[in-house]
C-alpha angles and dihedrals in degrees: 000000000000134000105285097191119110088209094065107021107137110201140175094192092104090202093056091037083063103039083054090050080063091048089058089050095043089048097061092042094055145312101248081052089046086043092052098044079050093054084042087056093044090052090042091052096041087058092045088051089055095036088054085054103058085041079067103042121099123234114250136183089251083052083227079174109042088050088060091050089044087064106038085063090058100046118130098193140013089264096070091062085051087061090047086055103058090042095056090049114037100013125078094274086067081066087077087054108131113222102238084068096044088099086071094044082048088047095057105036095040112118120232119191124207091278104042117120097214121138081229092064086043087050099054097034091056089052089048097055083047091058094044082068106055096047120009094203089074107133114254121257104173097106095039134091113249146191143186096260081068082045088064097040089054094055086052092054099043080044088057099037095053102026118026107028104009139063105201115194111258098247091060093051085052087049085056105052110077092060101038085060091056101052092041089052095042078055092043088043103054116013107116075228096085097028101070124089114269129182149166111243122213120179112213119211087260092077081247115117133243101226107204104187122206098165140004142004110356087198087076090069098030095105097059092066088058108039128065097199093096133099104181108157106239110267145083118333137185123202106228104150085314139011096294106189112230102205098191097059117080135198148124138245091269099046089227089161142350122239136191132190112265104190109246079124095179137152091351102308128080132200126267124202127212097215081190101051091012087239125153138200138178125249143201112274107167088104089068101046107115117043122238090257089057091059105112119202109272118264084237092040109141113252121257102241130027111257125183114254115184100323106334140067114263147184093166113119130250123284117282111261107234106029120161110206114249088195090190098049098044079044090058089035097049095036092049087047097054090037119106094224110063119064089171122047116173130194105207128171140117119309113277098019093110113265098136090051100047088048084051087057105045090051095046098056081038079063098079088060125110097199092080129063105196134001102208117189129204120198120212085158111135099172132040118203111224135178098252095042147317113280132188117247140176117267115224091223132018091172141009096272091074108041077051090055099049099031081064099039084060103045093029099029094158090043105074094199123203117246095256091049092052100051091052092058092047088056084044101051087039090055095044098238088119119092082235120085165316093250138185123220131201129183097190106199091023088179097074096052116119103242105004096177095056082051096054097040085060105039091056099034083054103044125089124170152304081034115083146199130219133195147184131200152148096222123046108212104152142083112188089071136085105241127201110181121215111222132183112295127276107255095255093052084052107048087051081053090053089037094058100033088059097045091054096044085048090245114117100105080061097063129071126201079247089060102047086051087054086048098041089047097046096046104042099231081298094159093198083052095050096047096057093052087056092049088053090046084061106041093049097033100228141074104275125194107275096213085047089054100041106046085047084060100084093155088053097050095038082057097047097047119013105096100040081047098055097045096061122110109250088254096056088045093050088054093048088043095055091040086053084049103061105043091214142079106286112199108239101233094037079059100044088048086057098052095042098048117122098263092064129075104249120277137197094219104161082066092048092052084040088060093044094056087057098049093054088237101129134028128225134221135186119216121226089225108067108342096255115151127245123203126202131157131238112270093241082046089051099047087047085049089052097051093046089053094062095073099022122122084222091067098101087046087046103054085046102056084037089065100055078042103063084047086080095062139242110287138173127187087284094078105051094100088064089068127199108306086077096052086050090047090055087049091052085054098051100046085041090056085048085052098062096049094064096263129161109242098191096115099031085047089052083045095059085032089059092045093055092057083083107004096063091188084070088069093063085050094047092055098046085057091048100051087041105044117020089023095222104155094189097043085053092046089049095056096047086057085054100055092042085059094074099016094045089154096062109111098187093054093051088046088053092048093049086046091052092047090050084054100048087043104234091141092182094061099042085056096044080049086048086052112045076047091058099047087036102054134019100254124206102264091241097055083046086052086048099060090052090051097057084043097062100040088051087053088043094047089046077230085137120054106213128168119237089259096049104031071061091060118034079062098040090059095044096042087059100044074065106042087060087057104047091119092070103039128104127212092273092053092040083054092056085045090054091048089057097049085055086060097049076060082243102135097165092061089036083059092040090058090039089055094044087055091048098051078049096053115356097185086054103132094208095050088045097043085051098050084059096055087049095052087051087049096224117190113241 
């Protein structure tokens, strides 16, 4: 047993440390102050003791734990989280207990008789004698065997006796304290509760964690500040074998406070308490609407008993109503799932874009086949998307337990096979070593499923062909499958969406060809969207705007994209984010230079874009220019984005990269044939109008920098912007060398970067440019003859300082690019070869080119000035 004096608890547990910090001060103040920050901290730790317990709580298809949670927010006293309590460790929800938290459930339910040494029985006898204080008609309990659940039962009763229906005199809550602390520090002391590792979890950019510790044993978490495949939403953990998220504790990185949930559940948000600053704030609620009760089977539910269809056995669901052919699609589908080479197929797109109905179909016409024995389907589905609205629903399996469980109680139906039983004959069955089969197996919503890489693991690990299996899902996170990912509809398939759905809702006079391309446009070939602008059309009786309508629809969104939204990683949300922000196509690497620019944390943001992809988040096209990739986002996508940015923390970056961004122009499908340049060109305006405002141009200048790390033609812009605007010669001229390392043909830009170094006066490099211009591209003879002349009159001026070896070699090579070339040369350009021939120190053929200008043109000054100076025999 631990130390039980106030005086001298040490804790880790931060929240309690603090709360212990108010009891010194109220101490000192009173003791009927000291009495009621004791009851605070009792009430603060009873809430903690039943909050451990749903961290540790499994998921389950009856939501044992999220009925519990969905009480506690509506509690209205402490009493109502003593209920909670009993229920989450003696009712049936105590049956989703991991194990790793079955010590607490033991702490409380273990029994303690009248001579146990137990710092249970301490604690409770402690409360009791408090108690006994305040009111001297307490029942005994001296001679009874306790437990920590009547622990609980007597706080609430000492809470409501003194707090909320009594008013005790002063001198008998001072008469109550002592032992009230005791029993209070012997339950902080020693609970498992506070002795696990608990943290608030912060994902960087990075993809790396801040780990910000407020009890235990930070090397629980450690790994999390090293590895980048994770994807924990920011919030409260427990370590309890793994991070386990408590979603009723709220705090922040910096564990600035500590708050609980205090009951006052309306219009979707709930009160928190700070039990340390007495602080509250309200909190989002809209996860705990409908009450477990309320949940409805799911439209695409399996159904209870196999049943033949055509020639198999069969649980799957009817057909969809409704449902428009996507004859390429149902082709792959049908063709992956008959093949002998892929055990895993997986259908994987955006919410509400048809998976489960084309998976319906496919099966369906698979039915008639007489190479499968049963198609067995499995329902994680937890919202159906309806015409009229998304609802919650309950999902059939959330493990595989379960899809173990029912997969035995319909092919051994008498047998009532254990769990563990049951699990072996599905892998059985899976693996073919059962005398059932082949099967099919679908997990239709594979996204909602608890655990879904130890399903996975299993289900791929188990099955062997010719049995499949067959999965739907909104996220593609793993590698071992075959994907084929569900896109919006062709326009055909489309239009014969729009056609029907009109038909049957008694609208088609309202819709023009004009308004099924907008809707077709603004929706992506998304059928559920679709669907629900139809459905407007014919409440209101008239063609309504589609964006209006869409981004009206918050349920819908939320529904689409919630939850693909909430499990990426912060990097992948930045990007979306910034993408939602800026309704146009966005070049990927212009994007990927904005966000990696030296003002922002680093970023992995191929990863980020990687995650997107799978999510069905973004969509990618290719220019006809040069093959560069844009990225945009789905206008329902977009308007979901939007609303999500408002309250973001990611708002201010945001808004920043947003601004380099724009620079690029607004740009549609239209424009891809422009390429990239254009885009780049929009960008140079706009950083030369900023420019010429005074701006700094640090962060615009690394964008285009980025960009022509694999778009070379970047480099010519960069140094334009460079010679122009921050009037840097040599970074220009280094640029320019960038961009001929990979471009070493281009004669402008070897013209630009001679003409740089003519300005910046570094007269040997502009001649060794003139040079490699001259061997790598047929010049015009007169810019060959150019480039001699501004070689001789720099010898002559002594303006380039050459050694003897290389002054040799910088004519030689240049005497014979001309020499090659005599046929076409005129007197003027003779004469420049001769000079060149008086610096090799070769005055015969010096004389040879003079006389052949001169037979060309016998009055040419320059021919006639250097035959003089050959007849004087002057030294060059």
């Amino acid at each position: 047993m631990r130390s039980t004096d106030a005086s001298d608890v040490e804790t880790d547990f931060v929240p309690a440390k603090r709360m212990l910090e108010r009891l010194s001060l109220a101490r000192d103040e009173s003791d009927s102050a000291y009495f009621f920050e004791l009851m605070y901290l009792g009430e603060m730790l009873v809430k903690l003791l039943v909050i451990e317990l749903l961290a540790g709580m499994l998921d389950d298809r009856e939501h044992h734990r999220y009925g519990l949670e969905y009480r506690l927010l509506r509690a209205d006293g402490i009493g109502e989280w003593a209920n909670i309590l009993d229920e989450a460790v003696s009712g049936t929800a105590s049956q989703h207990l991991t194990n790793l938290v079955r010590d607490s459930q033991t702490a409380l339910t273990v029994n303690c008789g009248p001579e146990d040494t137990s710092w249970q029985r301490a604690a409770v006898d402690s409360l009791h004698r408090a108690c006994a204080k305040i009111d001297s008609k307490v029942d005994d309990i001296s001679g009874r065997r306790v437990n920590l659940r009547i622990w609980v039962r007597t706080f609430v009763w000492l809470r409501n006796r003194t707090r909320g229906h009594g008013a005790p005199k002063t001198d008998r809550l001072s008469a109550a304290c002592l032992e009230l602390d005791r029993s209070l520090m012997l339950l902080l002391a020693n609970a498992p509760s506070f002795q696990r590792p608990w943290a608030f979890l912060k994902r960087n950019l990075s993809g790396k964690y801040r780990v910000s510790l407020f009890c235990g044993d930070q090397e629980k978490f450690a790994y999390l500040k090293k590895e980048r495949d994770h994807s924990l939403p920011d919030g409260v953990y427990l370590f309890i074998g793994e991070p386990r998220r408590t979603p009723l504790v709220f705090s922040d990185s910096d564990l600035t406070d500590f708050f609980l949930p205090n009951g006052n559940f309306r219009k979707q948000a709930f009160e928190s308490l700070s039990y340390i600053t007495d602080e509250k704030q309200d909190q989002d609620g809209s996860s705990y609407v409908l009450p477990v009760e309320a949940l409805p089977p799911s439209e695409t539910a399996a159904q209870p008993d196999l049943d033949v269809v055509g020639n198999v056995f069969t649980n799957m669901p009817p057909r969809r109503s409704g449902y428009v052919e996507r004859a390429s699609l149902e082709s792959e589908l049908k063709t992956r799932i008959t093949d002998g080479r892929h055990p895993v197929v997986t259908l994987q797109g955006r919410g509400g874009i048809g998976k489960t109905s084309l998976a319906l179909e496919v099966l369906h016409q698979m039915a008639g086949s007489d190479s499968v024995f049963a198609i067995i389907w499995f329902s994680a589905r937890d919202i159906d998307l309806l015409a009229e609205g998304p609802r919650v629903v309950k999902a059939d399996v959330l493990s595989v337990e379960d899809i173990a469980r029912d997969f035995a109680n319909m092919m051994r139906p008498s047998e009532s096979l254990k769990s563990k039983d049951a699990l072996s004959y599905l892998t059985e069955c899976l693996s073919g070593t059962s005398a059932d089969g082949p099967f099919i197996f679908v997990v239709d919503n594979f996204e909602t499923i608890r655990g879904q890489a130890e399903l996975y693991a299993f289900l791929s690990n188990a099955v062997r062909l010719p049995n499949k299996v067959l999965i739907t899902t909104r996220t593609r996170d793993f590698k071992a499958d075959y994907p084929i990912e569900v896109r919006g509809m062709a326009r055909d398939e489309f239009a014969h969406l729009v056609t029907d759905t009109a038909i049957r809702l008694g609208i088609g006079e309202l819709l023009d060809e004009s308004y099924r391309d907008d809707l077709f446009d603004e929706s992506g070939g998304h059928p559920y969207i679709a669907k629900v602008m139809l459905g407007e059309v014919a409440h209101a009786g008239r063609k309504i705007n589609v964006k209006r309508v869409v981004a009206s629809k918050d349920a819908m969104l939320d529904a689409l994209f919630e939850r693909s939204y909430a499990a990426l990683a912060p990097v992948a949300q930045r990007i979306f984010l910034t993408l939602c922000s800026w309704r146009s196509l966005v070049p990927r690497i212009g994007l990927e230079a904005v966000l990696l620019r030296p003002a922002n944390e680093r970023m992995d943001v191929e990863r980020g874009l990687t995650e997107l992809e799978q999510s069905s988040l973004v969509e990618k096209n290719s220019d006809e220019a040069d093959g560069g990739e844009f990225l945009s986002v789905p206008l329902a996508a977009a308007l979901f984005g939007k609303k999500k940015l408002v309250t973001s923390p990611l708002k201010i970056a945001v808004d920043a990269d947003l601004q380099l961004i724009k620079g690029f122009g607004a740009m549609t499908t239209t424009d891809l044939g422009q390429g990239l340049g254009k885009r780049l060109d929009r960008l140079a305006r706009a950083i030369a109008e900023r420019a010429e405002k005074g701006a700094d141009l640090t962060q615009e200048l690394a964008v285009i920098e980025y960009i022509a790390s694999e778009y070379p033609p970047a480099w010519l812009t960069l140094a334009e912007l460079q010679r122009d605007y921050v009037n840097s010669i040599d970074a220009a001229v280094r640029y320019i060398n960038r961009y001929l390392e990979s471009n070493p043909t281009d004669q402008d830009a070897w013209r630009r970067v001679i003409t740089l170094h003519r300005a910046g006066g570094d007269s040997l490099a502009e001649m060794h440019a003139r040079l490699q211009l001259a061997e790598l591209a047929t010049l015009p003879l007169s810019e060959l003859s150019t480039a001699a002349a501004r070689l001789n009159g720099l010898l002559s001026r002594r303006e380039i300082s050459l050694d003897a070896d290389e002054k040799r070699l910088v004519v030689r090579r240049l005497r014979a690019l001309l020499e090659k070339r005599v046929d076409e040369a005129g007197a003027t350009d003779l004469s420049r070869l001769a000079w060149l021939c008086m610096y090799d120190h070769d005055t015969a053929a010096a004389n040879k080119w003079v006389s052949a200008g001169l037979a060309l043109d016998p009055e040419n000054a320059h021919c006639l000035k250097l035959r003089s100076r050959i007849s004087g025999e002057t030294d060059y």
